[in-house]
N, C-alpha and C positions, 0 to 999 in steps of 0.2 A: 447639677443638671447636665446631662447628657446632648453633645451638639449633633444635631441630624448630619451634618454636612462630614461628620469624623468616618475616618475608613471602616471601624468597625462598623457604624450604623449602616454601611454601603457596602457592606460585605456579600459575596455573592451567596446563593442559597446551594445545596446541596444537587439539586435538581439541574441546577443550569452548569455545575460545572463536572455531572457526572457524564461518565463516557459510553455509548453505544457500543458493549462488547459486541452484541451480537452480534451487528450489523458489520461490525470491524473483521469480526471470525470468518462468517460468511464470505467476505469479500474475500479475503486471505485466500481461504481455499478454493473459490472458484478461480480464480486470477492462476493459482497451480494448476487447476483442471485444465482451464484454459493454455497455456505455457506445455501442457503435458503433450497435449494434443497437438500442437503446433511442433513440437518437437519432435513424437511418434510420426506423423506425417512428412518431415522433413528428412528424418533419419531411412525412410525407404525411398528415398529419393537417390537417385547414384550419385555418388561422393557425399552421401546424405552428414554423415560425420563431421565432415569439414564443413560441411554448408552453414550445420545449428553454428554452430561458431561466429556464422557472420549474421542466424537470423536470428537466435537466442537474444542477445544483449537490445538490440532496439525492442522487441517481443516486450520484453519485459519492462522496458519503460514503455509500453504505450498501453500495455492488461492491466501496470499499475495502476494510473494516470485517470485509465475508466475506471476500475474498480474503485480506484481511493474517493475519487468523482463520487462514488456510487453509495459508498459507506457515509462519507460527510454529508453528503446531501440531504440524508435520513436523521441525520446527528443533531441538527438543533444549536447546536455551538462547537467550537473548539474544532472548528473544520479542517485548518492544516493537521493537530493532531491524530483528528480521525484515520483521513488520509494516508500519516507516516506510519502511524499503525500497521495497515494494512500491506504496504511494506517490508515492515519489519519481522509481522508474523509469519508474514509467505517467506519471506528470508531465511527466517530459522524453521518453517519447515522443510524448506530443500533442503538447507544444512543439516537437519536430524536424518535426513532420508539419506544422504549418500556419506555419512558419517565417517570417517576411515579411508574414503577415497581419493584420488589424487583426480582434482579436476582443473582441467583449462583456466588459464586465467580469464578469459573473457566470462567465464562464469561467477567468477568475486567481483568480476567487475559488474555485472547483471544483477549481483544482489545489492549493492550500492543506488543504482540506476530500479529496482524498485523503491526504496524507500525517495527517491527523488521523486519520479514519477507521481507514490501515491500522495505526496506531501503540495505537488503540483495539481493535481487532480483535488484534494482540500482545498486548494487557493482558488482553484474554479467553482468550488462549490462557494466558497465564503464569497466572490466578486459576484454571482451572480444573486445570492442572496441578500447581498445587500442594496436597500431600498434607493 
């Protein structure tokens, strides 16, 4: 006879521990949109070049931080996941985008500092959602 209280019987369901691409996608790339724009607007600014340098890196942990916010909150569970996701996928889309180029460190350092952000922005989604 089977004990209710065994891990298999409490096993999670398929449902609860599936992930919200979309919602992860979506953030991803508005969070670049976002980041693009902040950057195009900073780069016509005089010494616009050196500027992104100092405005890039906070930028991107705070478009994170909202968007991860933004994804998890939609998600149901697994909120920091959500969150580092949407980090990680904006990460490797800049990296597919400037592929071959030699970019500023403060810029590796800006992909690091998303995946923090969106991973903090899940932790805001999971504290406020719970009861």
């Amino acid at each position: 006879m089977a004990d209710d209280s065994s891990p298999m019987a409490q096993a999670p369901t398929a449902q609860k521990l599936s992930l919200r691409w979309g919602r992860v996608l979506i953030g991803a790339v508005l969070m670049e949109v976002v980041l693009f724009a902040i950057a195009a607007g900073a780069y016509f600014l005089p010494n616009g070049q050196n500027l992104l340098l100092y405005v890039i890196p906070p930028a991107c942990l705070v478009t994170s931080l909202y968007f991860g916010y933004w994804a998890a909150r939609g998600a149901g569970n697994r909120y920091i996941l959500h969150g580092a996701l949407v980090g990680i996928i904006a990460a490797v889309v800049y990296i597919a985008l400037t592929w071959r180029q030699t970019l500023p460190m403060a810029y590796t350092v800006s992909h690091f500092l998303k995946i923090i952000g969106g991973a903090l922005g899940g932790l805001i989604a999971q504290r406020r959602a719970a009861p």
